[in-house]
N, CA, C and O atoms as a GROMACS GRO file, in nm:
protein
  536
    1UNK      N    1   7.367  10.169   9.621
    1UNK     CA    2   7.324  10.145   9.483
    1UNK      C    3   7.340  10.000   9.446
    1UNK      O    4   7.325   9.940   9.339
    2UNK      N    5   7.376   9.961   9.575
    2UNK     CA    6   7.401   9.791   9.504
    2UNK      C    7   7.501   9.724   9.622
    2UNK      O    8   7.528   9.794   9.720
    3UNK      N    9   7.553   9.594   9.613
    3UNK     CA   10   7.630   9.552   9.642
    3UNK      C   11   7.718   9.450   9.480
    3UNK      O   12   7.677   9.411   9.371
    4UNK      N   13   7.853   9.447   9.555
    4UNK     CA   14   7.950   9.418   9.463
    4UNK      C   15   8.041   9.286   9.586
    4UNK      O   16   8.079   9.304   9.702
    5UNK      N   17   8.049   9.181   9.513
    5UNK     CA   18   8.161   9.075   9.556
    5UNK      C   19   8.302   9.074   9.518
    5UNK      O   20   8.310   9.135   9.412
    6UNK      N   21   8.389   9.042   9.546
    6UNK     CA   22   8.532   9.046   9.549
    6UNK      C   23   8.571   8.864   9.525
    6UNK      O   24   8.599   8.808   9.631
    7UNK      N   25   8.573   8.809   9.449
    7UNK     CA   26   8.637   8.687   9.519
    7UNK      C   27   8.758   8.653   9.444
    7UNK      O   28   8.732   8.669   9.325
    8UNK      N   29   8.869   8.617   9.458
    8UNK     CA   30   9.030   8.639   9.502
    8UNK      C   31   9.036   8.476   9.421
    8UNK      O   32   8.983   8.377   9.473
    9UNK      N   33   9.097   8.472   9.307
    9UNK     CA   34   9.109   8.346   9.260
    9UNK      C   35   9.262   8.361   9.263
    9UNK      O   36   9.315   8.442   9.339
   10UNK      N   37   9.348   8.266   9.163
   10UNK     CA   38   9.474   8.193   9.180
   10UNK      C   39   9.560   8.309   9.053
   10UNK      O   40   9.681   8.322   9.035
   11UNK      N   41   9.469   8.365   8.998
   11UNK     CA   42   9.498   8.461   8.887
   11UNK      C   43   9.449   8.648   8.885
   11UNK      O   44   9.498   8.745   8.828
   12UNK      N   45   9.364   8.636   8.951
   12UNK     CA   46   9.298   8.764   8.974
   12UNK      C   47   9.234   8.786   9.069
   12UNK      O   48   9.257   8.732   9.177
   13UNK      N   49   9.138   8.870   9.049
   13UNK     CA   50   8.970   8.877   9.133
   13UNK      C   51   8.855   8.891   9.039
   13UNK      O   52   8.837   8.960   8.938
   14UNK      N   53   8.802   8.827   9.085
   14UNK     CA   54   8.641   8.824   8.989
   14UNK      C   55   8.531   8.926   9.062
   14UNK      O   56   8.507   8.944   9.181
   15UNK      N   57   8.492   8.967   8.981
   15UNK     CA   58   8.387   9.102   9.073
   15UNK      C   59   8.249   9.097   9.004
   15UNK      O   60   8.219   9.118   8.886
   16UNK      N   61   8.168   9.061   9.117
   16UNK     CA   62   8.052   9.073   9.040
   16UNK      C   63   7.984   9.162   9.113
   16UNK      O   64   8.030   9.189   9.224
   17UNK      N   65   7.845   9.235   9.062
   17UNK     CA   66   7.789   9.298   9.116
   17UNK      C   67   7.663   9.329   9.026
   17UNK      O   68   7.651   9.336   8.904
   18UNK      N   69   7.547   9.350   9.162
   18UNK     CA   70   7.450   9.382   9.123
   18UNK      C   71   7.361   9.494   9.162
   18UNK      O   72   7.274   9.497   9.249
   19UNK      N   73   7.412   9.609   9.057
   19UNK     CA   74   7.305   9.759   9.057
   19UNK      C   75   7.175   9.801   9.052
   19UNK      O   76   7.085   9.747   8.988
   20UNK      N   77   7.165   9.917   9.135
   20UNK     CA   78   7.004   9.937   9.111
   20UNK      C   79   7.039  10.055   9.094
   20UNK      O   80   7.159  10.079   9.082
   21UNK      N   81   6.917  10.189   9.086
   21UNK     CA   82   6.933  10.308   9.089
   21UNK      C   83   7.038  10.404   8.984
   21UNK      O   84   7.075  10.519   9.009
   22UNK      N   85   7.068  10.336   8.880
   22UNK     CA   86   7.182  10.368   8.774
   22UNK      C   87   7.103  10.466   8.656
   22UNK      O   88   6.981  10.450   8.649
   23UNK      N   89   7.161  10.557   8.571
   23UNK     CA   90   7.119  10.664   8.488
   23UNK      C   91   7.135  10.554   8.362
   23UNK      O   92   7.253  10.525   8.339
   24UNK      N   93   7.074  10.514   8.309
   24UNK     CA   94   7.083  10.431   8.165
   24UNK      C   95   7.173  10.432   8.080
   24UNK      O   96   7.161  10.532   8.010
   25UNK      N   97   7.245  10.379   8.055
   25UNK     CA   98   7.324  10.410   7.949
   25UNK      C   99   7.492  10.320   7.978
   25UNK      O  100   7.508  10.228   8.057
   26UNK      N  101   7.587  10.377   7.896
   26UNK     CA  102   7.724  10.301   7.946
   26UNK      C  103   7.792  10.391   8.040
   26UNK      O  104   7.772  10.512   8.048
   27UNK      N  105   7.862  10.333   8.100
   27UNK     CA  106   7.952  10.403   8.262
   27UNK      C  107   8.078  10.372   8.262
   27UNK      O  108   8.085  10.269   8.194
   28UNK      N  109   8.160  10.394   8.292
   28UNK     CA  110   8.278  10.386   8.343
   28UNK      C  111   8.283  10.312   8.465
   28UNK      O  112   8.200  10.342   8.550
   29UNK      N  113   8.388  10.196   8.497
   29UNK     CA  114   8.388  10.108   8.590
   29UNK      C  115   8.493  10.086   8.630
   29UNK      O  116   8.567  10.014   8.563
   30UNK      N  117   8.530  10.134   8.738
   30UNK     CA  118   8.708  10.134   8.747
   30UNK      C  119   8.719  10.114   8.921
   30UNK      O  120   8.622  10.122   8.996
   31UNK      N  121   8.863  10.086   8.965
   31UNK     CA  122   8.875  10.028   9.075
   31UNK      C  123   8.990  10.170   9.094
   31UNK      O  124   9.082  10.196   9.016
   32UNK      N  125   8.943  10.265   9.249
   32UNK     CA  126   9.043  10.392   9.277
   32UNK      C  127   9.132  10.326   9.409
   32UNK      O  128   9.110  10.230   9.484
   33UNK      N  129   9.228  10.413   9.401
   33UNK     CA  130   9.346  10.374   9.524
   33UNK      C  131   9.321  10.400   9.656
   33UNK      O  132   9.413  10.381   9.736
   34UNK      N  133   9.160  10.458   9.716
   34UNK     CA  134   9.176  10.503   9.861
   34UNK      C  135   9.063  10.406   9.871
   34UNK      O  136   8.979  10.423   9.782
   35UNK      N  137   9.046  10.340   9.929
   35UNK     CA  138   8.924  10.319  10.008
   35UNK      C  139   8.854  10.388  10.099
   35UNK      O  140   8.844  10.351  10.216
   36UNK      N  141   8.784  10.525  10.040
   36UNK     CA  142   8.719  10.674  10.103
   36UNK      C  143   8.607  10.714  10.017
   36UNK      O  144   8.631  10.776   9.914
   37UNK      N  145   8.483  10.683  10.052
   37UNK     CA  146   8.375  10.688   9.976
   37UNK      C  147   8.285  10.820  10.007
   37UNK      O  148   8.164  10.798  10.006
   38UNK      N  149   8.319  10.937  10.031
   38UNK     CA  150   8.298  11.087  10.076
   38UNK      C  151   8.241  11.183   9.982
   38UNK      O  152   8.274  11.173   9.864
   39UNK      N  153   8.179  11.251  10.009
   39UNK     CA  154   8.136  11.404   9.955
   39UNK      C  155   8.120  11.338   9.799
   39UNK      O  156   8.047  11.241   9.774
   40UNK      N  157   8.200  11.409   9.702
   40UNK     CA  158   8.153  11.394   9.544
   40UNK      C  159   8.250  11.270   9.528
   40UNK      O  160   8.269  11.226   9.415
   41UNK      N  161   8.299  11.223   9.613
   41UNK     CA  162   8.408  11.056   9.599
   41UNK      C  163   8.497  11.119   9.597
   41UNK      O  164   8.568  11.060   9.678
   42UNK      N  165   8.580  11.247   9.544
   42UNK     CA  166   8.732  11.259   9.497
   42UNK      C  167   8.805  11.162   9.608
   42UNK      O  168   8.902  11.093   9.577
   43UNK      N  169   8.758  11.164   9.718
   43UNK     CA  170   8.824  11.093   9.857
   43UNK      C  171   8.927  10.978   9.794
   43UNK      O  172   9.049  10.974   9.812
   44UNK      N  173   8.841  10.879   9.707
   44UNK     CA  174   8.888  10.797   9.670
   44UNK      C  175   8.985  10.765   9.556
   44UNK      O  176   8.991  10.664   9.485
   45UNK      N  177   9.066  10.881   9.557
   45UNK     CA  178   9.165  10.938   9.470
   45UNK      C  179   9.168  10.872   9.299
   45UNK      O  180   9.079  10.805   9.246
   46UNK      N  181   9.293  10.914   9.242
   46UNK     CA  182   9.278  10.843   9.105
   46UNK      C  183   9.246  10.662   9.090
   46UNK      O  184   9.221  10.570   9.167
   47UNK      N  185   9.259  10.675   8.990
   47UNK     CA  186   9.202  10.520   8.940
   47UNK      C  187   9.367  10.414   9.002
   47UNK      O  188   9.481  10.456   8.986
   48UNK      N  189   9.333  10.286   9.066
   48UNK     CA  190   9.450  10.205   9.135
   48UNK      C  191   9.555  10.210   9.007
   48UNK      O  192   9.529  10.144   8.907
   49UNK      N  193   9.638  10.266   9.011
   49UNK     CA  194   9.751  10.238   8.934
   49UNK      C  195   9.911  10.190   9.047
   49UNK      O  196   9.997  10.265   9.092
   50UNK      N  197   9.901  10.098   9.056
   50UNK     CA  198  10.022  10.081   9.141
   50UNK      C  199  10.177  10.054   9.082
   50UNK      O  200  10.275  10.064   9.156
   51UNK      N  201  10.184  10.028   8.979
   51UNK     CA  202  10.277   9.998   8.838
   51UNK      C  203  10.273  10.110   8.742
   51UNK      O  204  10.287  10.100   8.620
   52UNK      N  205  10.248  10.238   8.822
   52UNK     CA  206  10.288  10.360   8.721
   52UNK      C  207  10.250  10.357   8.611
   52UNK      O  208  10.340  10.404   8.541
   53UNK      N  209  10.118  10.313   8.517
   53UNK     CA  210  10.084  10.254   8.397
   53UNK      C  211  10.008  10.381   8.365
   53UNK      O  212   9.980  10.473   8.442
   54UNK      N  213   9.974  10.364   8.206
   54UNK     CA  214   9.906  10.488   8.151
   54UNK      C  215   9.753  10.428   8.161
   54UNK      O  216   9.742  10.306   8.172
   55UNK      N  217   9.655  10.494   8.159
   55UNK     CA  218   9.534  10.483   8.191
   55UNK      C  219   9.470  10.418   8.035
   55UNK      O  220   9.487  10.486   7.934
   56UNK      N  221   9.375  10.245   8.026
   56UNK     CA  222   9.359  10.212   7.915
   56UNK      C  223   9.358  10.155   7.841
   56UNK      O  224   9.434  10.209   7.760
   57UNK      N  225   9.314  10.053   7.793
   57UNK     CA  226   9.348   9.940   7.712
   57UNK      C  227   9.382   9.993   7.639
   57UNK      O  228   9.502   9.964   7.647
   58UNK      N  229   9.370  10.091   7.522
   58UNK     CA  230   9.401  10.113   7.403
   58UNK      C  231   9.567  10.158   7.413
   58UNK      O  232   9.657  10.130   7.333
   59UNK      N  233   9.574  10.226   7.519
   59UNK     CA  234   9.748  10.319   7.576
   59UNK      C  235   9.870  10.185   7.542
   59UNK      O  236   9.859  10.069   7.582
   60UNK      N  237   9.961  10.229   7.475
   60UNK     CA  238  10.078  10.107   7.469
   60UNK      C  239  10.155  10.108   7.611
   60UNK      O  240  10.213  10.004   7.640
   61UNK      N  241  10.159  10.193   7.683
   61UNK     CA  242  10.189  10.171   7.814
   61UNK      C  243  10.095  10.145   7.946
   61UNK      O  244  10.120  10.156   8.066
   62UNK      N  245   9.972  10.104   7.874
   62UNK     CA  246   9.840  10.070   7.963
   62UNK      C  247   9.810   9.893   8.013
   62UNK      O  248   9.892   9.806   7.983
   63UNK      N  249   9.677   9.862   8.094
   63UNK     CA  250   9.594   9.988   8.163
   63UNK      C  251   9.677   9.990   8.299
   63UNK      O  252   9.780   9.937   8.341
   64UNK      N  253   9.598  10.062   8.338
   64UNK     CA  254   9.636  10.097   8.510
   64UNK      C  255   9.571   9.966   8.548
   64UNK      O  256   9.470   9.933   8.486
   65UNK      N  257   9.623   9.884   8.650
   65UNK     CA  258   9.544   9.796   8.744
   65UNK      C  259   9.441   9.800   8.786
   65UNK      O  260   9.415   9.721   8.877
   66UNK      N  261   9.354   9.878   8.746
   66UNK     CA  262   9.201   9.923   8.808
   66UNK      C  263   9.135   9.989   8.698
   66UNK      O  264   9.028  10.049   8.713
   67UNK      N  265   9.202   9.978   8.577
   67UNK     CA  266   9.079   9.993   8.488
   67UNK      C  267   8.981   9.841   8.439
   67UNK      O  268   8.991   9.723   8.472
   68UNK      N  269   8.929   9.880   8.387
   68UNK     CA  270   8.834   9.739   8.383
   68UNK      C  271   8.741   9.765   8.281
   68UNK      O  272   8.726   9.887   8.273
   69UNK      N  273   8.676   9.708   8.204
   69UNK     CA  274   8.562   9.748   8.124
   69UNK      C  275   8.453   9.796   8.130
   69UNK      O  276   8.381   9.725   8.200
   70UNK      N  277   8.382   9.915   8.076
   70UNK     CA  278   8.290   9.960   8.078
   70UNK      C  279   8.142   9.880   8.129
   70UNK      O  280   8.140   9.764   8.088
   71UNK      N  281   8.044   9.913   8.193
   71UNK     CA  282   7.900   9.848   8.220
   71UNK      C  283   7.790   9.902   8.186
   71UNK      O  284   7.790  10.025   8.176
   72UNK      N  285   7.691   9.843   8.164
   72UNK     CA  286   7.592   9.928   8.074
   72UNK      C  287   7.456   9.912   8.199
   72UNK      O  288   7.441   9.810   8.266
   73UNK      N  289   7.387  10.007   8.208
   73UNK     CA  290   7.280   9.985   8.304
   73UNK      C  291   7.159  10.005   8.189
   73UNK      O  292   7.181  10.066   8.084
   74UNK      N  293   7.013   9.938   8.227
   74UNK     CA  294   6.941   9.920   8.182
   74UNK      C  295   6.807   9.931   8.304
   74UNK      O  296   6.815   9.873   8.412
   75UNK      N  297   6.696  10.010   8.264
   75UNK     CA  298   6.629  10.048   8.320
   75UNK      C  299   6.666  10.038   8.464
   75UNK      O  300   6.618   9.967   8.553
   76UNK      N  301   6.776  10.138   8.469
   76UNK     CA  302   6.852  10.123   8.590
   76UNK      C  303   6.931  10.051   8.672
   76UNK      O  304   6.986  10.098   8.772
   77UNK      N  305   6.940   9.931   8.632
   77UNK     CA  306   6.981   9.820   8.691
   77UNK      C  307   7.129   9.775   8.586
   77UNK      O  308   7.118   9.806   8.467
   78UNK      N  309   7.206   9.733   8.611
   78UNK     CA  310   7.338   9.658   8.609
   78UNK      C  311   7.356   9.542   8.658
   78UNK      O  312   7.372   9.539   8.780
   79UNK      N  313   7.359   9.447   8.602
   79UNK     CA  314   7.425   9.262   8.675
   79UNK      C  315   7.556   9.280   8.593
   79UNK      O  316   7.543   9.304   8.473
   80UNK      N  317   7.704   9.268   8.656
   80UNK     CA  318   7.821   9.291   8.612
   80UNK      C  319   7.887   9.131   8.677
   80UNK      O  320   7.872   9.067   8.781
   81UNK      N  321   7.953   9.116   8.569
   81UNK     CA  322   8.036   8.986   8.613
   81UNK      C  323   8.201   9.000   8.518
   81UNK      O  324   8.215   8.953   8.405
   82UNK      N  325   8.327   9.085   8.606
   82UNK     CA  326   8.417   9.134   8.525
   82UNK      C  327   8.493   9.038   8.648
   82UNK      O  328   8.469   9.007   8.765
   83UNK      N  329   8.654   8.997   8.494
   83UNK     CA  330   8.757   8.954   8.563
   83UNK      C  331   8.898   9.049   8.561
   83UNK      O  332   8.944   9.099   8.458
   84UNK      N  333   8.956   9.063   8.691
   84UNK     CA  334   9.045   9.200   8.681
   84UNK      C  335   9.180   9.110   8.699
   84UNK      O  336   9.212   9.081   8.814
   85UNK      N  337   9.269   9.060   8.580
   85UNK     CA  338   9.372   8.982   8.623
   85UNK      C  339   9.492   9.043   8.685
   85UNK      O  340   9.590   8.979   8.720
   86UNK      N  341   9.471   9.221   8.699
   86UNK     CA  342   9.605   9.306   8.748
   86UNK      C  343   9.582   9.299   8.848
   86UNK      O  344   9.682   9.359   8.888
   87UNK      N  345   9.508   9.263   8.976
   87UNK     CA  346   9.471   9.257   9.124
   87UNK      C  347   9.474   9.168   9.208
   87UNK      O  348   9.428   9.057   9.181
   88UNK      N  349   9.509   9.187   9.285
   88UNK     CA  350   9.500   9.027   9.390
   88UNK      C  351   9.383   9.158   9.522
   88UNK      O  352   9.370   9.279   9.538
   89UNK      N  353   9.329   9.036   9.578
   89UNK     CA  354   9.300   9.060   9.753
   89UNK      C  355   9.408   9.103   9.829
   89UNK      O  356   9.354   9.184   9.904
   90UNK      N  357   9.482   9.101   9.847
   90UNK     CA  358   9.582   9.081   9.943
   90UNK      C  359   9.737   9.025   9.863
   90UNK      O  360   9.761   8.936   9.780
   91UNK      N  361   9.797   9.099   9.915
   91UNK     CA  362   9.996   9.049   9.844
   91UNK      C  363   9.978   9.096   9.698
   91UNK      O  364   9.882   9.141   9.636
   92UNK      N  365  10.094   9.072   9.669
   92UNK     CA  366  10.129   9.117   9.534
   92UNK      C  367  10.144   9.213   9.561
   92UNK      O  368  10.129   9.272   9.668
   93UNK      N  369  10.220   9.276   9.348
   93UNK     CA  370  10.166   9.366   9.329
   93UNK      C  371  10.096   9.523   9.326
   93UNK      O  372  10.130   9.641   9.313
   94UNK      N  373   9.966   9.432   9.349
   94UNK     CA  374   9.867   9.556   9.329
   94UNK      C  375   9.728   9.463   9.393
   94UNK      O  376   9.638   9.404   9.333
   95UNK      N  377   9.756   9.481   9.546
   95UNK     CA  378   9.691   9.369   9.601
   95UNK      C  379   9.540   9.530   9.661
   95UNK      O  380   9.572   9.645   9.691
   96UNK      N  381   9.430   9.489   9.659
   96UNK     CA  382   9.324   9.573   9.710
   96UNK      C  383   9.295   9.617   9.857
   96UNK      O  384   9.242   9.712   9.913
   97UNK      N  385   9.352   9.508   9.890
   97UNK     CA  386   9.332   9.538  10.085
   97UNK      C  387   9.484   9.607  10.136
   97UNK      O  388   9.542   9.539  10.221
   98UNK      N  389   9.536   9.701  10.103
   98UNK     CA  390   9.626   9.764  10.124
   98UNK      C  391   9.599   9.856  10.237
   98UNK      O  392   9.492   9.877  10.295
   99UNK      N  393   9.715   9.908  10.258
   99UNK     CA  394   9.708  10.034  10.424
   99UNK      C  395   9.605  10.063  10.426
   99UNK      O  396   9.530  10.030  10.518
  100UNK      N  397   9.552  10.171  10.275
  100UNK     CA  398   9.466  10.260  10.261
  100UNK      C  399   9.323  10.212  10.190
  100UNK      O  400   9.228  10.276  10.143
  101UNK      N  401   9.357  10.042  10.209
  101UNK     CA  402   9.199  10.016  10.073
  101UNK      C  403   9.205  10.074   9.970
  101UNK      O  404   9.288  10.158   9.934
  102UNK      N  405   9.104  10.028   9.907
  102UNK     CA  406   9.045  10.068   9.768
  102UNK      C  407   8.926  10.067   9.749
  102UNK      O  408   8.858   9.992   9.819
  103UNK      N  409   8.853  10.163   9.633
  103UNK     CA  410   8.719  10.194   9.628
  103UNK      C  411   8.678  10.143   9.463
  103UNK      O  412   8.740  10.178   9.363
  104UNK      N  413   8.558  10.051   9.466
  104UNK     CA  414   8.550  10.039   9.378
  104UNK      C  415   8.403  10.175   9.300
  104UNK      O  416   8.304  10.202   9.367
  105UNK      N  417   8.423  10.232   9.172
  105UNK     CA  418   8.397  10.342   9.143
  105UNK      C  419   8.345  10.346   9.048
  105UNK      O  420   8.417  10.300   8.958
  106UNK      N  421   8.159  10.409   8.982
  106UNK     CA  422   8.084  10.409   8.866
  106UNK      C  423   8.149  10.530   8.860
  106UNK      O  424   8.216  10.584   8.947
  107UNK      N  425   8.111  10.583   8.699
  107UNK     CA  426   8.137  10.723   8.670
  107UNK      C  427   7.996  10.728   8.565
  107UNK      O  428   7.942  10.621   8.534
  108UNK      N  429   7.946  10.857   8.515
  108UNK     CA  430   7.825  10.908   8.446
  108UNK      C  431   7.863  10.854   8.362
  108UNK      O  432   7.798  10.750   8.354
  109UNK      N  433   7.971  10.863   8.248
  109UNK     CA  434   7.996  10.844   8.137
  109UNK      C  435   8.097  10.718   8.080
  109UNK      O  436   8.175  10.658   8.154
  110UNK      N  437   8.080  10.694   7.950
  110UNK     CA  438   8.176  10.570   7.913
  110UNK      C  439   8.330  10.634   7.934
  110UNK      O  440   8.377  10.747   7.939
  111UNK      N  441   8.378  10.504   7.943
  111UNK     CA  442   8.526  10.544   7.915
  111UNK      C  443   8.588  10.497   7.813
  111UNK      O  444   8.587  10.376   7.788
  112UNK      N  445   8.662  10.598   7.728
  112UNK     CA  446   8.694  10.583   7.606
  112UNK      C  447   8.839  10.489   7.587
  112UNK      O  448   8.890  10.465   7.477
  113UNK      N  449   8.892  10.441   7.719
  113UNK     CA  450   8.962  10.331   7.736
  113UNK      C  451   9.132  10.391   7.685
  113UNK      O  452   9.227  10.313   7.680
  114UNK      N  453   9.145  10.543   7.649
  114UNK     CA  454   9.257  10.570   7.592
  114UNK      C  455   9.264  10.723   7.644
  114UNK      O  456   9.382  10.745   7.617
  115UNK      N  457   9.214  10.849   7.702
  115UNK     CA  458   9.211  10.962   7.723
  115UNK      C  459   9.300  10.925   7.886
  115UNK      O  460   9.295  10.829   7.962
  116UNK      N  461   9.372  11.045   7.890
  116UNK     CA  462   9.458  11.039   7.998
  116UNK      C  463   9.398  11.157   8.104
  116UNK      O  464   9.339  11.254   8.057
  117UNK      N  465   9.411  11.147   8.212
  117UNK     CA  466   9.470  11.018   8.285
  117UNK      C  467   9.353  10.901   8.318
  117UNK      O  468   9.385  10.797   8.376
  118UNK      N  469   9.215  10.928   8.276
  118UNK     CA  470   9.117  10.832   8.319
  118UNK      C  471   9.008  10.799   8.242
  118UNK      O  472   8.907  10.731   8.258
  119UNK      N  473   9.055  10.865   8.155
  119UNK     CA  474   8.941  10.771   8.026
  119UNK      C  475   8.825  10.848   7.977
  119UNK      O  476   8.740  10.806   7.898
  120UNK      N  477   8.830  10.977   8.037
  120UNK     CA  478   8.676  11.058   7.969
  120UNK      C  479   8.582  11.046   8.044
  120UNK      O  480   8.506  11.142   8.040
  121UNK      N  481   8.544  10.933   8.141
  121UNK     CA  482   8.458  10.906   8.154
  121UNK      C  483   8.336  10.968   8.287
  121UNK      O  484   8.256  10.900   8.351
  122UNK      N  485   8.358  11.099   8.292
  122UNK     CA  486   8.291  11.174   8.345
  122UNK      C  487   8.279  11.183   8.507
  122UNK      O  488   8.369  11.129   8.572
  123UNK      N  489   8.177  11.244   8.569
  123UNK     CA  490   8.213  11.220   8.706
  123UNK      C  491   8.172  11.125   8.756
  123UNK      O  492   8.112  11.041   8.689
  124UNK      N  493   8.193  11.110   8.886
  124UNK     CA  494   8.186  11.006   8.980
  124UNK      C  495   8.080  10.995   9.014
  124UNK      O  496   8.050  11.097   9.076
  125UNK      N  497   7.936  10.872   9.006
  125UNK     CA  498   7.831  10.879   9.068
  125UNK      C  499   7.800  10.780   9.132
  125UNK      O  500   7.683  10.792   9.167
  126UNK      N  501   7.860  10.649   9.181
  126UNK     CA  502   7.899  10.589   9.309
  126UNK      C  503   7.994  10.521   9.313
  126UNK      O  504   8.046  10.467   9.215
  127UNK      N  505   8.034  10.513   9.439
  127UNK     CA  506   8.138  10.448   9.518
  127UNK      C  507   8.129  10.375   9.621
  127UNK      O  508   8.044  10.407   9.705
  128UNK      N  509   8.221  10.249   9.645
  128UNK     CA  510   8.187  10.177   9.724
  128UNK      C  511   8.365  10.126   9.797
  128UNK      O  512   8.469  10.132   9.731
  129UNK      N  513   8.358  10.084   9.932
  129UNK     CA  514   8.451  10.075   9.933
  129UNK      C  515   8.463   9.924   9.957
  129UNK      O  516   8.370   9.848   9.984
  130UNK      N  517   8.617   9.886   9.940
  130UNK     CA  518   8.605   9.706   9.917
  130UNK      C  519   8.729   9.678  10.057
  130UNK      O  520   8.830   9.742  10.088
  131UNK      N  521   8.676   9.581  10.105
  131UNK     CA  522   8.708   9.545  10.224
  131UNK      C  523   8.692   9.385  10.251
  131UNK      O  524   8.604   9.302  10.226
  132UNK      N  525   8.759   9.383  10.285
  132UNK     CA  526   8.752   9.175  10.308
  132UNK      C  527   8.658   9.162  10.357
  132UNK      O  528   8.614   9.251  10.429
  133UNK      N  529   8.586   9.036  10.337
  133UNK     CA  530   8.465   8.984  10.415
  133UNK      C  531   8.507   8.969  10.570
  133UNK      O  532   8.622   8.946  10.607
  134UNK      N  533   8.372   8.989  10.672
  134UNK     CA  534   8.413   8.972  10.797
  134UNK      C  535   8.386   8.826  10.841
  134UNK      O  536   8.416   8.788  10.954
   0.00000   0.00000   0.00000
């Protein structure tokens, strides 16, 4: 449905990406803890929380490290340019290239940025998994 970049600054990761094939409307955009992009996705388990955090900007004990802001597709298409300052590439933290990877993850619906444990934001309709450049 697209490809998505990773690039690893001094503060975060910057992720951009550019969609095709998307249902119109706003989505849910979140970064999950497996890097396993399978069957209906569950593979790619809950949303990266590595700091035990509540799911959310709005949550006083939020977000999880892998929530991120909502994206809006338009006659199918998405150009996303989000900065995730809870993540590194590698070390830290709540670094993405871990044992198990990580998947980065659309969902059908918005996320209401405060519903537990993942925001409302409906099921899973792609996944991708993120992996260092070769």
């Amino acid at each position: 449905m697209g490809t998505a970049s990773f690039v690893p600054t001094p503060n975060g990761v910057l992720i951009e990406a550019d969609l095709q094939n998307l249902p119109d409307g706003t989505h849910g955009f979140h970064i999950h803890e497996t890097g396993t992009c399978e069957g209906d996705f569950t593979s790619a388990g809950g949303h990266y929380n590595p700091g035990d955090r509540e799911h959310g900007y709005m949550s006083e004990n939020g977000p999880h490290a892998g929530d991120m802001p909502n994206i809006v597709a338009a006659n199918g298409s998405a150009k996303v340019s989000v900065f995730n300052s809870k993540v590194t590439m590698t070390g830290g933290e709540a670094p993405l290239d871990d044992e198990d990877g990580s998947a980065l993850m659309i969902h059908s619906g918005a996320d209401d940025y405060a519903s537990q444990p993942s925001g409302d934001a409906g099921s899973r309709i792609a996944c991708g998994v993120i992996y260092p450049a070769q």
